[in-house]
N, C-alpha and C positions, 0 to 999 in steps of 0.2 A: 258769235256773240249776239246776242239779242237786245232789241231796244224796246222800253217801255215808255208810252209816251205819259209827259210828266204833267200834274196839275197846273204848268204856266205854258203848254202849248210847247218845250223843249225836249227833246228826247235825252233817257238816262242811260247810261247802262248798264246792266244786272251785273253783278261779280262772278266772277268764273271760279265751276268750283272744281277741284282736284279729284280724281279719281282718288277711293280709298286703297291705300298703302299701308303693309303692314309690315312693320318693321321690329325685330324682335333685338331689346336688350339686354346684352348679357353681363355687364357692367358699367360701371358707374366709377368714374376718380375725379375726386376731390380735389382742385389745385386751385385753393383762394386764399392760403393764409398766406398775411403781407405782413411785413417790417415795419413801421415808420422811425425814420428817424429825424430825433429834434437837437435840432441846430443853431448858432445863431450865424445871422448875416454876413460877420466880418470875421467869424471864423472860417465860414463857408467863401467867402470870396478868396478869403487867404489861400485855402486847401487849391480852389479851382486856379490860384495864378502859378501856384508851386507846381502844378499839374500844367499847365498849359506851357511851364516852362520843360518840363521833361518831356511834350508832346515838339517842344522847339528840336529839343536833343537829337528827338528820331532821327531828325531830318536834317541832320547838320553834315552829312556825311557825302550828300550830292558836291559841294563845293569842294570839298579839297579831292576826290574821287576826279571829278574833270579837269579841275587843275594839274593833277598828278599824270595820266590819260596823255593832256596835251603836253607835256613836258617832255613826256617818254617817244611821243610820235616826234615831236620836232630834234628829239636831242637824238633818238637814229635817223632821223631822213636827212638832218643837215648838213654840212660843211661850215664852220665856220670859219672867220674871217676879221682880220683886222680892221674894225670898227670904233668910231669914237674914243680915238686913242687907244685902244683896248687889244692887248695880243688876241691871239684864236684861241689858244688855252686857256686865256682868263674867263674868255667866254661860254667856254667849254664848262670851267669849274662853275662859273654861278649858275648855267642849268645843270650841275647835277649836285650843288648846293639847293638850289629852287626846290628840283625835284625830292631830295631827299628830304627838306623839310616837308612839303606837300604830301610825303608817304607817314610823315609822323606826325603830321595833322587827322590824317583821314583813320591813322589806327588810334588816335585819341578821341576822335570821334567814332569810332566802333566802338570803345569801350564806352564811352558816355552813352550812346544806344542803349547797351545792353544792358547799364545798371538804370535803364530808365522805370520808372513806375507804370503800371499797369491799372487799367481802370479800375479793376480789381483792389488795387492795394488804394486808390484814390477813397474809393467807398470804405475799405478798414479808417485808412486817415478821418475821414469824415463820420465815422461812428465813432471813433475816438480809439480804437483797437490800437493802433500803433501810438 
């Protein structure tokens, strides 16, 4: 890089310039045309909470998943045992009462998953398409 010295006693310096490059073009694509859409506020926040509630849905499926998990490790590892008044078999039947609710939680929460909306369908809602 070269310095020229400047009319206040400062040094500048020169721009650097690129060797010439020649690059041949063989096409050209066009990708600019946009959408907009017009919305109002309290529509749009409705659509984003009804959306933010199906984005809950995904995710509702960890909780009864672990639940179910630890029921199933503890109900074959155990022995159980006459506890707080309680025969061994009673205790026996409420883990596998516990657990088999906990398997028809986490399969209602697979189907709730899978009919969830997609961001996709959120922008139809929000164009007004559905």
């Amino acid at each position: 890089m070269t310095m020229k010295p400047s009319s206040e006693g400062g040094a500048q310096t020169a721009p650097r310039r690129r060797p010439a490059q020649a690059i041949s073009v063989t096409e050209i694509h066009d990708n600019t045309s946009q959408q907009v859409i017009s919305i109002t506020s309290d529509k749009l926040k409705l659509a984003l909470i009804e959306h933010l509630d199906c984005l809950e849905k995904t995710n509702s499926w960890h909780m009864p998943l672990s639940l179910f998990v630890g029921v199933v490790v503890v109900f074959s590892s155990s022995t159980f045992n006459r506890a707080f008044g309680l025969a061994a078999e009673t205790w026996s039947a409420i883990f596998i009462l516990f657990g088999a609710g906990c398997f028809v939680w986490l399969a209602a929460s697979l189907v709730r998953m899978k009919r969830a909306k997609s961001l996709d369908e959120l922008i139809e809602i929000i164009k007004n398409k559905q």
